[in-house]
C-alpha positions as CSV (number, residue, x, y, z in Angstrom):
1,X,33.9,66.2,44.6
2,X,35.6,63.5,46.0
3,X,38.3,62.6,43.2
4,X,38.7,63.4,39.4
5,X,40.6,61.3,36.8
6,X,43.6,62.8,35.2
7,X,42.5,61.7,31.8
8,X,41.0,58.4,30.1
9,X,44.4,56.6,30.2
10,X,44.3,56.9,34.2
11,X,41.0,56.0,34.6
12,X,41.6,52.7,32.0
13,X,44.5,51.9,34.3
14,X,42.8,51.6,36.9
15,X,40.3,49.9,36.2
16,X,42.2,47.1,35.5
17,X,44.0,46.8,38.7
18,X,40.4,45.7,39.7
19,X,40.6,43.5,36.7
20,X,43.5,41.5,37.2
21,X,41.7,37.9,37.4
22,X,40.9,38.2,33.8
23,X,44.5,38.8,33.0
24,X,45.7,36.6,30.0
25,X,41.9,34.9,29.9
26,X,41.5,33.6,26.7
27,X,38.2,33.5,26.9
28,X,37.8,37.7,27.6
29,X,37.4,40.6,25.0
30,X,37.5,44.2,25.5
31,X,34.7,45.5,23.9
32,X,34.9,49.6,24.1
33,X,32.0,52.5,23.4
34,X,33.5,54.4,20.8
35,X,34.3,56.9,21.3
36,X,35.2,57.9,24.6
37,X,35.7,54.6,25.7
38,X,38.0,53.1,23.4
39,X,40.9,55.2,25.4
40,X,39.9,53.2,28.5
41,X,39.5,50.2,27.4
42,X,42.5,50.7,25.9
43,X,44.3,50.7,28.4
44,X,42.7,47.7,30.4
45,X,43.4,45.6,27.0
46,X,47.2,46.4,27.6
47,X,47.2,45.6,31.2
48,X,45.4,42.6,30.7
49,X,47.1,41.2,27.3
50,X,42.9,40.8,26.2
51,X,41.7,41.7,22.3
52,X,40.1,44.9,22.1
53,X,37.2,45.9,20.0
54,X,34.6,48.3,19.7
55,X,31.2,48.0,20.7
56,X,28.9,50.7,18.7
57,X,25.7,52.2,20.0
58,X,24.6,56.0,19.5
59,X,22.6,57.7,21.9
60,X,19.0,59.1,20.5
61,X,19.5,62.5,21.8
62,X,16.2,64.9,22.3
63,X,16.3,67.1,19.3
64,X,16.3,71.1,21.2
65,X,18.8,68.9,24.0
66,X,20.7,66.8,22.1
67,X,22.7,66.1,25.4
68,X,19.2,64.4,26.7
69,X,19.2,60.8,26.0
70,X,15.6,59.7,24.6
71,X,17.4,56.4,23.9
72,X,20.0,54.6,22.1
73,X,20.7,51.9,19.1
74,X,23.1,49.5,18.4
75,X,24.8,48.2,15.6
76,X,22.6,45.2,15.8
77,X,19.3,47.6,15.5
78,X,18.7,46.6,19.0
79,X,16.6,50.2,20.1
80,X,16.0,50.9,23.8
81,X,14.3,53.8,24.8
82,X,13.4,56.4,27.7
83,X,10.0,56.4,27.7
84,X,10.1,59.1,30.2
85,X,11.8,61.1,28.5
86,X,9.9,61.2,25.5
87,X,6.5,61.6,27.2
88,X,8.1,64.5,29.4
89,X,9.4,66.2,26.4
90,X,6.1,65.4,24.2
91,X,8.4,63.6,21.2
92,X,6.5,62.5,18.3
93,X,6.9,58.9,17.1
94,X,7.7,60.9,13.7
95,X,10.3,62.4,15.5
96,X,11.8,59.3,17.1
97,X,11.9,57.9,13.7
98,X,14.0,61.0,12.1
99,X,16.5,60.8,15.3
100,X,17.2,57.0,14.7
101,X,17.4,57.5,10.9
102,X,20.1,60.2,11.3
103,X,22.0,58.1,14.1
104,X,21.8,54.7,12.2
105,X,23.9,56.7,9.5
106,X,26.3,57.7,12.0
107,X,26.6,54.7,13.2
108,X,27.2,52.6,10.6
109,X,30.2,55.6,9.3
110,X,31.4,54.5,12.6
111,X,31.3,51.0,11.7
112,X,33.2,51.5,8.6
113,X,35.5,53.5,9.7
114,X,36.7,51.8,12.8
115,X,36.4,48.4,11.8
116,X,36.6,48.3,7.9
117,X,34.5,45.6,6.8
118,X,36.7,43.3,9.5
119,X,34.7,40.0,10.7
120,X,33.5,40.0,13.9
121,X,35.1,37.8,16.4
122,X,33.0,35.4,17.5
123,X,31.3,36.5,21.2
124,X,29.3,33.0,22.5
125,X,31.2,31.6,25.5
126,X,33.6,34.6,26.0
127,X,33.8,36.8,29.0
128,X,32.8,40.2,28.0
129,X,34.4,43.0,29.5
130,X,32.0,46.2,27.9
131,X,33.8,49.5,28.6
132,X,32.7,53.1,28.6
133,X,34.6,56.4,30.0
134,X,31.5,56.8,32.3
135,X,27.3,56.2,32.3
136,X,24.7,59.2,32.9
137,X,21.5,58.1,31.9
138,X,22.4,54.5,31.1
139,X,20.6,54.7,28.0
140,X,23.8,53.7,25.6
141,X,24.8,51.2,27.7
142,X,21.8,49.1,28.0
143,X,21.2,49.1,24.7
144,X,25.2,47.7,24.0
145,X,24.1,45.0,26.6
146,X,20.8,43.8,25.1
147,X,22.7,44.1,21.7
148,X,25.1,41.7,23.3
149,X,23.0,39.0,24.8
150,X,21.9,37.1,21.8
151,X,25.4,36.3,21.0
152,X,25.1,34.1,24.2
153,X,28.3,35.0,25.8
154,X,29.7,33.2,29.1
155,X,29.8,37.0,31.1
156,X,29.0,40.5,30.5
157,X,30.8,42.8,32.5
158,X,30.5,46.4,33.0
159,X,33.8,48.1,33.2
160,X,33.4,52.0,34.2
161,X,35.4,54.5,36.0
162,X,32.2,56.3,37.1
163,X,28.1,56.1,37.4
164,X,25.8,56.8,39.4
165,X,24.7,54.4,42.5
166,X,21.3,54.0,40.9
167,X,22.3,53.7,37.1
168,X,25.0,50.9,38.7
169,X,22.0,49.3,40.8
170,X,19.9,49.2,37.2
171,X,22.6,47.6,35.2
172,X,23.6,45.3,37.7
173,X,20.4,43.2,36.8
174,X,21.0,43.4,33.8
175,X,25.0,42.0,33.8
176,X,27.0,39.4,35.6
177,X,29.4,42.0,37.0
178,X,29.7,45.5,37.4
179,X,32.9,47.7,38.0
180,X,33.2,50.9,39.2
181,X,35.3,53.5,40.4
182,X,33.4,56.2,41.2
183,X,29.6,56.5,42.3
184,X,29.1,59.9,43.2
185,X,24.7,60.6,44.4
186,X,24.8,64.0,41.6
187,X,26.5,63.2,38.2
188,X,25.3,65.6,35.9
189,X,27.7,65.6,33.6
190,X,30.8,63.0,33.3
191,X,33.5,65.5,32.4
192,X,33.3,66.9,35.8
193,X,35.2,64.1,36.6
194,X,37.9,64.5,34.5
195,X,41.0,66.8,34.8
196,X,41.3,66.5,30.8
197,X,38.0,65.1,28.9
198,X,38.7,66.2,25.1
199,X,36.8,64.9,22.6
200,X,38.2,61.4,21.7
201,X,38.7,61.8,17.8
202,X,38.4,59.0,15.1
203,X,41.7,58.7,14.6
204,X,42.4,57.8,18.4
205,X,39.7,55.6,18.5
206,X,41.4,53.7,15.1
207,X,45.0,54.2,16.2
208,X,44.0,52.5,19.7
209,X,42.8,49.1,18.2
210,X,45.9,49.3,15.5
211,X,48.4,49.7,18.5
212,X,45.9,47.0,20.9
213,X,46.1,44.5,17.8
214,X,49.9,44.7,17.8
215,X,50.4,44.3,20.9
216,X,48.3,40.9,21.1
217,X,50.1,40.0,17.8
218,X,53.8,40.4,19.5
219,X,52.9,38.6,22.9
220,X,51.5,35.6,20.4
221,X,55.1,35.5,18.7
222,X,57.0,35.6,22.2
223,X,54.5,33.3,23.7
C-alpha cells in the first residue's frame, strides 16, 4: 500500500488542489454521494467557494452479500445494473424487484432528510463536479452519471481520491474528466485506504451542506 488518507477531510482537500481552475466558476456545483462523500466534497466546495449538493443513488446490494453491488438507482429512477453479477449469483428478477423496492424507500428518506423538500438548482450548462470518497465496483457512480445526463449539463466531472485503473478507464467514457488520487491494481475494499473511515452519519452529511451553504452566503455579502 502505497499511501492511505488520514480521513475524508484530507482526501477532499486534496482533491481540490487538483481542482483549482474551477475555483470561484460560477458555472460549477459540487454535487456529493451521500454519504461518504459529502465530507469530501465538502471540503473541495470550501476550497473552491462552489455550491454543494447531494447527488443520491443507492447501491442494489446482493441479498446474502449486501457488500456486492448487483447495481444501483438514482433519485431520478435511473437503474443500472451488473448483469454479471446477477447471472453469477443466480438473482431472480423477483428479487431484483424487492432490492430496489426497499432501496427506493431509502432513498427517498435520504431525499427528505438531507434536502427537505428544497428545489433543485438548476444543472443544464453547469460544470459538474460529482464526488464520492472512493469507487469499487463503479456501480453507484454510473448510475449518478446517467441520472445526470439528461439535465444536459456543460461537464461532468469525476472527483475521487481513489479507484481502480480499470473502474477510472470505464468511467472515463462515460465523463468529460476524471480525477483521481489513488489507482491502486487490488482495491477490495475502500477503507483500506483510510487511516479513519467511520461511518459518515446523517447529521454530518446535513450539517456539511448547512455550513457549505453559509459559507457561499458570506462570500456573496463580502463579494
Amino acid at each position: 500500500m502505497d499511501r492511505q488518507f488520514a480521513d475524508r477531510r484530507e482526501a477532499g482537500k486534496l482533491l481540490a488542489s487538483k481542482l483549482h481552475a474551477y475555483q470561484d466558476c460560477a458555472e460549477a456545483i459540487v454535487l456529493a454521494l451521500p454519504r461518504g462523500g459529502v465530507p469530501v466534497a465538502f471540503e473541495i466546495a470550501t476550497r473552491l467557494h462552489l455550491p454543494l449538493d447531494v447527488w443520491i443513488v443507492r447501491k442494489l446490494g446482493v441479498p446474502y452479500h449486501k457488500e456486492l453491488a448487483m447495481g444501483a438507482i438514482a433519485s431520478s429512477g435511473e437503474r443500472v445494473m451488473n448483469w454479471d453479477v446477477v447471472r453469477l449469483s443466480h438473482i431472480s428478477p423477483e428479487t431484483i424487484e424487492r432490492v430496489v423496492k426497499e432501496e427506493t424507500e431509502e432513498l427517498q428518506r435520504r431525499d427528505q432528510l438531507y434536502r427537505q423538500g428544497k428545489p433543485w438548482p438548476s444543472l443544464t450548462d453547469q460544470i459538474i463536479i460529482l464526488v464520492d470518497d472512493g469507487v469499487a465496483t463503479g456501480a453507484s457512480m454510473q448510475a449518478a452519471i446517467a441520472s445526470l445526463k439528461p439535465h444536459q449539463p456543460k461537464e461532468i466531472i469525476v472527483a475521487v481520491p481513489l479507484a481502480s485503473p480499470d473502474i477510472c478507464t470505464k468511467i472515463e467514457a462515460e465523463v468529460d474528466q476524471v480525477v483521481c488520487l489513488l489507482q491502486p491494481e487490488s482495491l477490495d475494499a475502500i477503507g483500506r485506504w483510510y487511516l479513519n473511515f467511520s461511518q459518515t452519519s446523517d447529521q454530518e452529511v446535513r450539517d456539511c451542506l448547512a455550513e457549505s451553504a453559509k459559507q457561499l452566503k458570506s462570500l456573496s455579502l463580502i463579494g
